[in-house]
Structure formats: C-alpha cells, structure tokens
TITORMAR-552383 format. One record per residue: residue number from 0; residue in one letter; x, y, z of N, C-alpha, C in turn. Coordinates in steps of 0.05 Angstrom, whole numbers. Layout:
N
> num	residuo	nX	nY	nZ	caX	caY	caZ	cX	cY	cZ
> NUM	a	X	Y	Z	X	Y	Z	X	Y	Z
...
! end
This chain:
288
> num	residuo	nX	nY	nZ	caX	caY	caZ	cX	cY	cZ
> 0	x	581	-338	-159	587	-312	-147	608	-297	-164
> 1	x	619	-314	-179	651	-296	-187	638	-288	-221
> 2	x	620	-297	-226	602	-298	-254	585	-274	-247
> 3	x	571	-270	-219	559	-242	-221	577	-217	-213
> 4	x	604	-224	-197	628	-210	-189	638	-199	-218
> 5	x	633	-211	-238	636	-201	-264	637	-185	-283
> 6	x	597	-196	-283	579	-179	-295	580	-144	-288
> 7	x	570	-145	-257	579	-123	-239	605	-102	-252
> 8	x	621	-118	-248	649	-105	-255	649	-87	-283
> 9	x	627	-97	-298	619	-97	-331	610	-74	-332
> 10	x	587	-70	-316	566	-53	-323	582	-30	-309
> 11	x	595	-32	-287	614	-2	-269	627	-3	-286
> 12	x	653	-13	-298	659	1	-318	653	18	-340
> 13	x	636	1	-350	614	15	-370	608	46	-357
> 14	x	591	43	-343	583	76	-335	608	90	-324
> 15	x	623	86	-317	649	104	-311	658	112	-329
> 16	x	663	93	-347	675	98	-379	666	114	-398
> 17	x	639	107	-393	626	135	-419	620	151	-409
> 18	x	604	154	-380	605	171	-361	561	180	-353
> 19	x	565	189	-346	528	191	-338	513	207	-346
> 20	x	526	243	-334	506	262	-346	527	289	-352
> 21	x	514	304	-369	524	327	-364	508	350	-387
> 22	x	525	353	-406	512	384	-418	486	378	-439
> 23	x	464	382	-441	441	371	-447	442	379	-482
> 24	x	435	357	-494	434	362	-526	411	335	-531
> 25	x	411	327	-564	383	304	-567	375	319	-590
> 26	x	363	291	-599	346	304	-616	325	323	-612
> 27	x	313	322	-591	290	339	-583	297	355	-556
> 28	x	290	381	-553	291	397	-534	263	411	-519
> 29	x	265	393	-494	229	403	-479	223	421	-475
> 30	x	213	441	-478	206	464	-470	189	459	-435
> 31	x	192	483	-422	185	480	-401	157	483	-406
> 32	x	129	464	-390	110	474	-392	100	471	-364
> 33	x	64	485	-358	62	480	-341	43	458	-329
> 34	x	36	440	-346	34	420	-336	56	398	-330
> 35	x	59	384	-308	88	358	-313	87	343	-322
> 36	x	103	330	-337	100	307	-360	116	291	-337
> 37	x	114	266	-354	121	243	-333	141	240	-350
> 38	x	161	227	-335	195	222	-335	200	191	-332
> 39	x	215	187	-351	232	158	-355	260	164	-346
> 40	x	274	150	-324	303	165	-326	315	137	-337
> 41	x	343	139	-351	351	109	-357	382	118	-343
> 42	x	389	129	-325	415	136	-314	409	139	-287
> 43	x	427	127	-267	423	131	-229	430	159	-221
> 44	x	447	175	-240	453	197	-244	429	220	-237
> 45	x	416	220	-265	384	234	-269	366	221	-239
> 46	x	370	200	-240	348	191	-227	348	204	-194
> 47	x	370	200	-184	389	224	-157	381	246	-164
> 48	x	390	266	-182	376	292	-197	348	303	-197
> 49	x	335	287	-204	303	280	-203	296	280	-168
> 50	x	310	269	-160	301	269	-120	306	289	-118
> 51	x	342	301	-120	343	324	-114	331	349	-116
> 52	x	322	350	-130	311	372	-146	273	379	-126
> 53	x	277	352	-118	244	347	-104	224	348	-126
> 54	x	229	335	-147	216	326	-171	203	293	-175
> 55	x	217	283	-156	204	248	-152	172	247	-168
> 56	x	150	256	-156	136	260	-162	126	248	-196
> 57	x	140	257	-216	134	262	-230	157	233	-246
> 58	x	168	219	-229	190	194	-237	169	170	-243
> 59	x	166	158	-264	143	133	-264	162	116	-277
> 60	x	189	116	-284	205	96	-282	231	101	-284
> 61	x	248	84	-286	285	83	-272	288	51	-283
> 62	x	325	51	-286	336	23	-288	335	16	-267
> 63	x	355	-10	-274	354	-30	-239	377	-24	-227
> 64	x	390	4	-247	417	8	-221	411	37	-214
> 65	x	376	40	-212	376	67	-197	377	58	-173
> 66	x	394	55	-151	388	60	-124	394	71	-105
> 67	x	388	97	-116	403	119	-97	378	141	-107
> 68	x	367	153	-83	356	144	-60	340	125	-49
> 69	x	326	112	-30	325	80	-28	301	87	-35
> 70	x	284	110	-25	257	107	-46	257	99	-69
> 71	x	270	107	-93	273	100	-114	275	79	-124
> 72	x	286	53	-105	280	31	-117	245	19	-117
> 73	x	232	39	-112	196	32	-109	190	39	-138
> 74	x	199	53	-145	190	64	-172	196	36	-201
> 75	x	183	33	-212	174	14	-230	209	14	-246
> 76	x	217	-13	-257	241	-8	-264	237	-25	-294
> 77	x	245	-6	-310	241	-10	-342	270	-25	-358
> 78	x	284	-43	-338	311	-49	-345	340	-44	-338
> 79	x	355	-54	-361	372	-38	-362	388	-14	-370
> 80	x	414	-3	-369	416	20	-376	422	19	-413
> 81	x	430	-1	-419	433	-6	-449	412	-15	-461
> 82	x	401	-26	-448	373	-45	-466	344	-50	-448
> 83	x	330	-15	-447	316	-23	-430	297	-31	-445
> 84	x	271	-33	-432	248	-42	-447	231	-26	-459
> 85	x	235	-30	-484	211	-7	-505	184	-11	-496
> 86	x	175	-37	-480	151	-45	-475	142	-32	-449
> 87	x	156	-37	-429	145	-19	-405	150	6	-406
> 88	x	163	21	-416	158	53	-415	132	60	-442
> 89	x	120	41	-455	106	50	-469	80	43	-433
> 90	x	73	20	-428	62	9	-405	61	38	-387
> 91	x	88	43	-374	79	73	-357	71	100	-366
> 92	x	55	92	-398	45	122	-408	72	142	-406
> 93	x	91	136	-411	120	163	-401	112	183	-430
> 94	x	120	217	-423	114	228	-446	146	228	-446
> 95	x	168	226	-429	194	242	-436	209	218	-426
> 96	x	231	213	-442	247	193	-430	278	205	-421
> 97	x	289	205	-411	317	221	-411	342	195	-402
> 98	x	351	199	-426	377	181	-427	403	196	-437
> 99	x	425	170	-431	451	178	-435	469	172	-467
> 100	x	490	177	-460	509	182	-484	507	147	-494
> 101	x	504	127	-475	511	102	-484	477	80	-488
> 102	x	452	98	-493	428	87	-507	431	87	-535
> 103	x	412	61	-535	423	56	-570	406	66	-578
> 104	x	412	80	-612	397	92	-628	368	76	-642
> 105	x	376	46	-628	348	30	-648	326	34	-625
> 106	x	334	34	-597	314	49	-583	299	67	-576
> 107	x	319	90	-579	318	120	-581	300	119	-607
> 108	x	304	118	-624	284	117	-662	259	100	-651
> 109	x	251	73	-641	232	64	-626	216	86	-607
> 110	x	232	95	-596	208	114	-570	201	137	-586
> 111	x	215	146	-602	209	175	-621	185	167	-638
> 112	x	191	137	-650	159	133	-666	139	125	-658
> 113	x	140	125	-631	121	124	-613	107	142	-606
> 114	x	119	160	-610	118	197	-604	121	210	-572
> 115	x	142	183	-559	160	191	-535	186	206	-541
> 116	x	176	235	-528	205	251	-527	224	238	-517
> 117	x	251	235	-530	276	229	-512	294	256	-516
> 118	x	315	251	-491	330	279	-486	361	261	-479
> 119	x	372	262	-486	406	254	-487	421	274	-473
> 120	x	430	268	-450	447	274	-433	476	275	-437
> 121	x	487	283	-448	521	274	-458	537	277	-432
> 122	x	568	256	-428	576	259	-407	598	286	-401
> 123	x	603	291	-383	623	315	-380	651	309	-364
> 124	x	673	331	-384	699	330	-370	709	340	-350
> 125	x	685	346	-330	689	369	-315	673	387	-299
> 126	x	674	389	-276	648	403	-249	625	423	-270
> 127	x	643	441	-284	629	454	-299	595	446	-314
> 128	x	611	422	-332	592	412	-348	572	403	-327
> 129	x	572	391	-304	562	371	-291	540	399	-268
> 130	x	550	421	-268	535	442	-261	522	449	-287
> 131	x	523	452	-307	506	450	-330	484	439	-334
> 132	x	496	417	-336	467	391	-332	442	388	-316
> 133	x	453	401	-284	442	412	-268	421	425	-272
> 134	x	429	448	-292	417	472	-304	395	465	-316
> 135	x	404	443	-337	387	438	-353	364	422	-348
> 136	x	364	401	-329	349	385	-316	327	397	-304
> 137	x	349	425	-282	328	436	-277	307	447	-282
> 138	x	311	448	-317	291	483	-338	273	454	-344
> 139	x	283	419	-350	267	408	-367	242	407	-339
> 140	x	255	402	-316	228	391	-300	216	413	-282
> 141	x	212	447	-298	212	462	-275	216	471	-248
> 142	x	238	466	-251	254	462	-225	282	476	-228
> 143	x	279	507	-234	297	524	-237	321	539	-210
> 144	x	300	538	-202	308	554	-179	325	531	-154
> 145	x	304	512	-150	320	490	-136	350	484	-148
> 146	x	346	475	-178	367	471	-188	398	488	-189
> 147	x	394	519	-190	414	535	-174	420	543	-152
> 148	x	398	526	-136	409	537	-108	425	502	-104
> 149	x	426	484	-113	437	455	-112	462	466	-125
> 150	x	465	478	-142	490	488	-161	513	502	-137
> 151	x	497	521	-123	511	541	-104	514	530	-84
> 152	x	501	505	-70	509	487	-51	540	473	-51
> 153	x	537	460	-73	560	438	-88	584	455	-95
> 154	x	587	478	-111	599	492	-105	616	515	-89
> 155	x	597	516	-58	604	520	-35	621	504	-19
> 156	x	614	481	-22	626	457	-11	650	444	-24
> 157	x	657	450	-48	675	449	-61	698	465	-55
> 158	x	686	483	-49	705	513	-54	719	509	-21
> 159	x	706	503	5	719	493	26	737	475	33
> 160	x	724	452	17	748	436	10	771	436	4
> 161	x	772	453	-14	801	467	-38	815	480	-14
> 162	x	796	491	0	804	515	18	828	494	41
> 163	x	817	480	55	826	462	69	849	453	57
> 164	x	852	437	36	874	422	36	895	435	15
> 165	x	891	459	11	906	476	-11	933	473	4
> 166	x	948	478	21	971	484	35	989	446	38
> 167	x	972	434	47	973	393	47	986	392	31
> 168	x	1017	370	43	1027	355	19	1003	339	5
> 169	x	1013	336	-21	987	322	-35	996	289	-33
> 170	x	985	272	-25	996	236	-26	989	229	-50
> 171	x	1006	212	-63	1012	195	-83	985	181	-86
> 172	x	964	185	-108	941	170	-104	926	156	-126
> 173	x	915	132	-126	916	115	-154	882	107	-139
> 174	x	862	113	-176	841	101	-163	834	69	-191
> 175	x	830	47	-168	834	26	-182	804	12	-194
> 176	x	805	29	-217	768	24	-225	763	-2	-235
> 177	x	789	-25	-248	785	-52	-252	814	-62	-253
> 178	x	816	-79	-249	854	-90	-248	847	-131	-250
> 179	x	868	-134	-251	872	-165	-254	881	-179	-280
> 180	x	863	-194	-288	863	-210	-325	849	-191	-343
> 181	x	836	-166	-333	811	-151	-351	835	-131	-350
> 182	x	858	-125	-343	879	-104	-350	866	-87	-319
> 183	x	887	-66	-323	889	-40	-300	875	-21	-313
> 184	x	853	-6	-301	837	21	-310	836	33	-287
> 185	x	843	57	-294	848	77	-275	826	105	-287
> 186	x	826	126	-267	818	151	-272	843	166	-288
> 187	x	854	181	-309	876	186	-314	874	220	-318
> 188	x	887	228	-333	881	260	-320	862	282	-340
> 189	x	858	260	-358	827	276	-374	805	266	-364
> 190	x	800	247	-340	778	243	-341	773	257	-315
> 191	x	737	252	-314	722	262	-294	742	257	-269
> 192	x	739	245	-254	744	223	-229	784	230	-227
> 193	x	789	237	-245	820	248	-247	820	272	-232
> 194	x	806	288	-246	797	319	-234	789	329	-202
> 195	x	772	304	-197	763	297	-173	784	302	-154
> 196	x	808	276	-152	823	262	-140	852	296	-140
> 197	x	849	314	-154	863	329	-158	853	350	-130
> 198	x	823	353	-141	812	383	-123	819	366	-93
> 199	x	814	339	-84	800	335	-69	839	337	-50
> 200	x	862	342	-61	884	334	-48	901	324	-53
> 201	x	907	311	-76	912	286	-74	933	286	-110
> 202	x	954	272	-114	968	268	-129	959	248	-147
> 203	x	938	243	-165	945	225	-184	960	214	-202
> 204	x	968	189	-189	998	185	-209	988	180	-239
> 205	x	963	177	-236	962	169	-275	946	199	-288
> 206	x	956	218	-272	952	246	-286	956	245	-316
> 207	x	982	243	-314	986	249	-349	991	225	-367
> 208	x	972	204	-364	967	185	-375	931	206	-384
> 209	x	924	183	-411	893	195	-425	868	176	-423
> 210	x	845	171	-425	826	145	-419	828	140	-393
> 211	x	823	112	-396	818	96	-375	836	74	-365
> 212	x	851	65	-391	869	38	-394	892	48	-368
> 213	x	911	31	-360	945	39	-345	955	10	-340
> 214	x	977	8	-333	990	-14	-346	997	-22	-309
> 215	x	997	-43	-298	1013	-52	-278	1037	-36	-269
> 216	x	1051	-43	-290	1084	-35	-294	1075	-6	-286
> 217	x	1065	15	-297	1069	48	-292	1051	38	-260
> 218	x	1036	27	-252	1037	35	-223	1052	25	-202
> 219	x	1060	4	-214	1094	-4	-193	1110	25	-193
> 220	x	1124	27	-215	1138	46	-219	1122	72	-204
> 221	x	1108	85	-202	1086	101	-189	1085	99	-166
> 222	x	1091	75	-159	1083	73	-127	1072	91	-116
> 223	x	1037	84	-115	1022	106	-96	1019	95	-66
> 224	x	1017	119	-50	1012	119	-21	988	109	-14
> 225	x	968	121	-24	939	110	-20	925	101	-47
> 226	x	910	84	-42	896	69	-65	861	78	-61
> 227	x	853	85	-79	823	80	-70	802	53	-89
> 228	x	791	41	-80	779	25	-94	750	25	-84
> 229	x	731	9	-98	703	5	-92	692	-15	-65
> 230	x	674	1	-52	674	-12	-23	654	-36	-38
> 231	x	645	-41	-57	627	-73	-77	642	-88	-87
> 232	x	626	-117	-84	638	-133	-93	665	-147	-85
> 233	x	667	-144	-55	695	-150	-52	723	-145	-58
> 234	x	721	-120	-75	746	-116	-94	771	-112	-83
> 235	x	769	-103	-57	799	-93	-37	808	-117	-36
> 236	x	789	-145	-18	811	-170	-17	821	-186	-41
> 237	x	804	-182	-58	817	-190	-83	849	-170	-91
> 238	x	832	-152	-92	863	-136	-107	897	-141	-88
> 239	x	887	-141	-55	909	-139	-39	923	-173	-38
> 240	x	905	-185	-49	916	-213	-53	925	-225	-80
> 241	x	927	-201	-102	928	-207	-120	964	-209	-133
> 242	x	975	-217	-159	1001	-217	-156	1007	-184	-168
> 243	x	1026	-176	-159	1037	-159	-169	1027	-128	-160
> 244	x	1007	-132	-148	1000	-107	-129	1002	-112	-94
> 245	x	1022	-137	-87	1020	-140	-61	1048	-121	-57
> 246	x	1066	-118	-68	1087	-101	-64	1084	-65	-59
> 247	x	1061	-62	-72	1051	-25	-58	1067	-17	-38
> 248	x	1062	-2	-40	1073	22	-13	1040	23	-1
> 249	x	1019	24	-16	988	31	-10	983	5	6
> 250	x	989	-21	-4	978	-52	6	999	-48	31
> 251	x	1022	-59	26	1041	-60	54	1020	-32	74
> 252	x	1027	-14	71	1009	0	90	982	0	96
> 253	x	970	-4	89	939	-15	89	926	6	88
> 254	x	928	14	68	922	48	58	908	45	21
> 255	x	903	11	18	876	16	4	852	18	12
> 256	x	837	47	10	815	49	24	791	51	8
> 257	x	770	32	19	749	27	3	731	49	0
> 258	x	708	51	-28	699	84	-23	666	70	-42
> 259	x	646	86	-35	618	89	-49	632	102	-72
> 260	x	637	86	-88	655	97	-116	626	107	-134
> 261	x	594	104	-123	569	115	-135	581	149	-130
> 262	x	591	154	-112	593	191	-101	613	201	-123
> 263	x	628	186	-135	653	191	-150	644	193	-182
> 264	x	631	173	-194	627	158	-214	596	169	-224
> 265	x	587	173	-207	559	187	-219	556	218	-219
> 266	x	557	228	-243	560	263	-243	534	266	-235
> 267	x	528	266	-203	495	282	-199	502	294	-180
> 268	x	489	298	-162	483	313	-132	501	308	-110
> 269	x	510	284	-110	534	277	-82	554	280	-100
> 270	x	563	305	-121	590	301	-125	608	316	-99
> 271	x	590	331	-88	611	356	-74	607	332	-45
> 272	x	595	315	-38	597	291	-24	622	271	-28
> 273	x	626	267	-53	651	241	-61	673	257	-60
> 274	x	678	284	-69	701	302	-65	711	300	-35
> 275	x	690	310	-25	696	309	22	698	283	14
> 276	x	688	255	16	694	225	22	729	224	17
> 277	x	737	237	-15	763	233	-25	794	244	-2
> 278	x	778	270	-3	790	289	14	803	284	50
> 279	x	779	279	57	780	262	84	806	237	85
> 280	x	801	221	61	813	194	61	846	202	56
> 281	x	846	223	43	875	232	41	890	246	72
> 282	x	869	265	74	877	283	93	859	286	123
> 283	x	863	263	139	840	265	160	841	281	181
> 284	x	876	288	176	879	313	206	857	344	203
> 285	x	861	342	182	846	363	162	819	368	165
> 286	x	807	343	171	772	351	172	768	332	205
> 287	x	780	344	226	778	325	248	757	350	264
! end
C-alpha cells in the first residue's frame, strides 16, 4: 500500500509541477474543418475540456488518470501520461493526438511519422492562459461558441467570489502538495495554485517564495491557520501525525482541510469550481 501511496504521490506531483494545459503551440496547428477528426487526449485536463465542450463524441482515447467525468473512464485508455502507447492510438485510427508540455519527443516524432497530428498544450501561469486554452481547444474541435460561453461562465463565477471575500480578513494559508522524507512542496507565488489560493481569500504564506520546493523550517516560522491538502491517499493522517508539523496552529486546530486537489491542479473546466471549494474552506460565514 505505501509502494502505491508512492507511486501516486509521483505522478500528482508530476502534473502539478509542470502543470496540464494552457496556451496552444506544437509543431502542428489544426485547422478547423468540417468533418471531426478523432481525438487522443493524453491530459485529465483536455479530457474534462473535451466533455465540457459537449465534444465526447469524437474522444476514442484518454490516460488512466482521465477520470473526470465518470463516463470517461469507458473510453479506451492508451496509458500513461508520459509513456503512452504508440501502439493503441495507432489501434484507435486517432487522426489528432493532443498532449502536454511533459510528452516525450521520441513519441511525439513516432506519431508524426505515422502521420498522426499532435498539438502540445503548454502549461499556464495564470486564469488568463487557462481561458486561452479554452479558446483554443475550442477552434481545434469546433466548438467555438460553447467554448466562450464556458470562458464567461468561469469568469462570472470568479468575479463573485472576489466579490465576496474582497472585504475578509485573509487566513494564513499553506497548500501541502508533498511533505515528509520527499521534502515540503508547496504552491508558492508564481505558480498556478498560488494565484488560486490568493483570488480565492486567503494568505499564502509561501507567496514570495518561487517553484514548488519550501523548507519545514519557513512553514513553522509561517505558521499557517489553515492547511489544505489532498482528500487521496490518506495524506491528512499521515501529515497530522507526522514530526514536525504536529506543532501548527492549522493541526492543533484541526483546520487541515482535505480538498479534490483534481479542481485545483487541473487547469480545465472546474477551475472556477476549486476557487468556491478554496474560498468556502477559508471563509464559510461568507457563502452560508
């Protein structure tokens, strides 16, 4: 268990770290046509995107960590997100594959001499980019119009939020994306999930820290109010039993609160979803 408690831990970092989707570039650029080509997604990101959009249809494969929405786990699964299989997306006839910043180039060069389009998704610092991507997703799978009215949703919902807790002391808030013997990684204040934790209320103490790395020591010293961690894998009783984070102000109060860190961590469709989840958890008088 503590060997796949691991692995797990491996691969969420991974995609947090490089990040999922955002402003569309690649070697190749699809033109919209009007027949649909069939779609490879290799990100849970796209693959959410792809539902949203009411584009499923046209999905004939996904990794094994698409599972969001639960339909989606029906759809044929071509691997993983680093090393999927050159063999089954040749198998599902795919004309377009759409992957991220962290597919390897011996694959990507593989599906191209195949004469499978791929499209590289790069990740973003920011709502902007991540409404971009949107954009772009939308023009690749004709799905323009959906895709800005999803834009004007998320950004409605955003904008209430702000609205709400603009006036709120902001609480002291640390989000704990891995900790223990693998070191402390946090959201810090260039990244996505930093930005987040900002709109949504909330004080990040590792603001003006850069990456992902943070040291024990700066979150003692830090002492945050609330902690957020991943409601998988057990990670809350590990961490609250762990040494050197039982002293919190967040543990003593029991104000590490577990979260679908998928709403946070995946730039798609439930971001203006993980913002309210964030928001709430800080400020519940606020959305009662």
């Amino acid at each position: 268990m503590k060997k796949i408690i691991k692995e797990s831990l491996k691969i969420f970092m991974m995609i947090v770290i490089l990040g999922i989707i955002a402003g569309c570039s690649g070697s190749t650029n699809p033109q919209k046509t009007e027949e649909q080509k069939k779609i490879v997604s290799v990100a849970p990101s796209i693959t959410e995107l792809i539902y949203a959009l009411g584009k499923e249809d046209v999905l004939v494969g996904r990794t094994d960590y698409c599972d969001y929405p639960e339909e989606a786990k029906q759809v044929p699964s071509i691997g993983s997100l680093i090393d999927p299989s050159v063999e089954k997306i040749v198998e599902l006839d795919a004309d377009i594959v759409i992957a991220t910043a962290n597919f390897k180039e011996e694959t990507h060069k593989k599906l191209e001499d195949l004469g499978i389009e791929v499209v590289t998704l790069y990740d973003s610092a920011d709502l902007e980019g991540a409404y971009e991507s949107i954009a772009a997703l939308g023009e690749i799978l004709n799905a323009e119009e959906k895709a800005n009215n999803l834009i004007t949703e998320m950004q409605s919902k955003i904008a209430e939020i702000e609205e709400k807790v603009k006036d709120a002391k902001k609480p002291k808030v640390y989000y704990a994306a891995d900790f223990g013997k693998n070191g402390d990684f946090t959201a810090t204040g260039d990244t996505f999930i930093g930005q987040m934790l900002e709109i949504a209320g909330g004080d990040n103490i590792a603001k003006d820290a850069t990456g992902w790395q943070y040291s024990l020591e700066k979150i003692i010293e830090n002492d945050p109010e609330i902690i957020f961690i991943s409601k998988y894998f057990g990670l809350k009783e590990q961490f609250v039993e762990t040494a050197g984070y039982k002293e919190l102000s967040a543990v003593k109060n029991d104000k590490v609160i577990e979260i679908d860190d998928n709403l946070i961590s995946r730039q798609g469709p439930r971001l203006a979803e993980g913002i309210e989840t964030l928001a709430k958890a800080m400020h519940p008088d606020l959305f009662e």
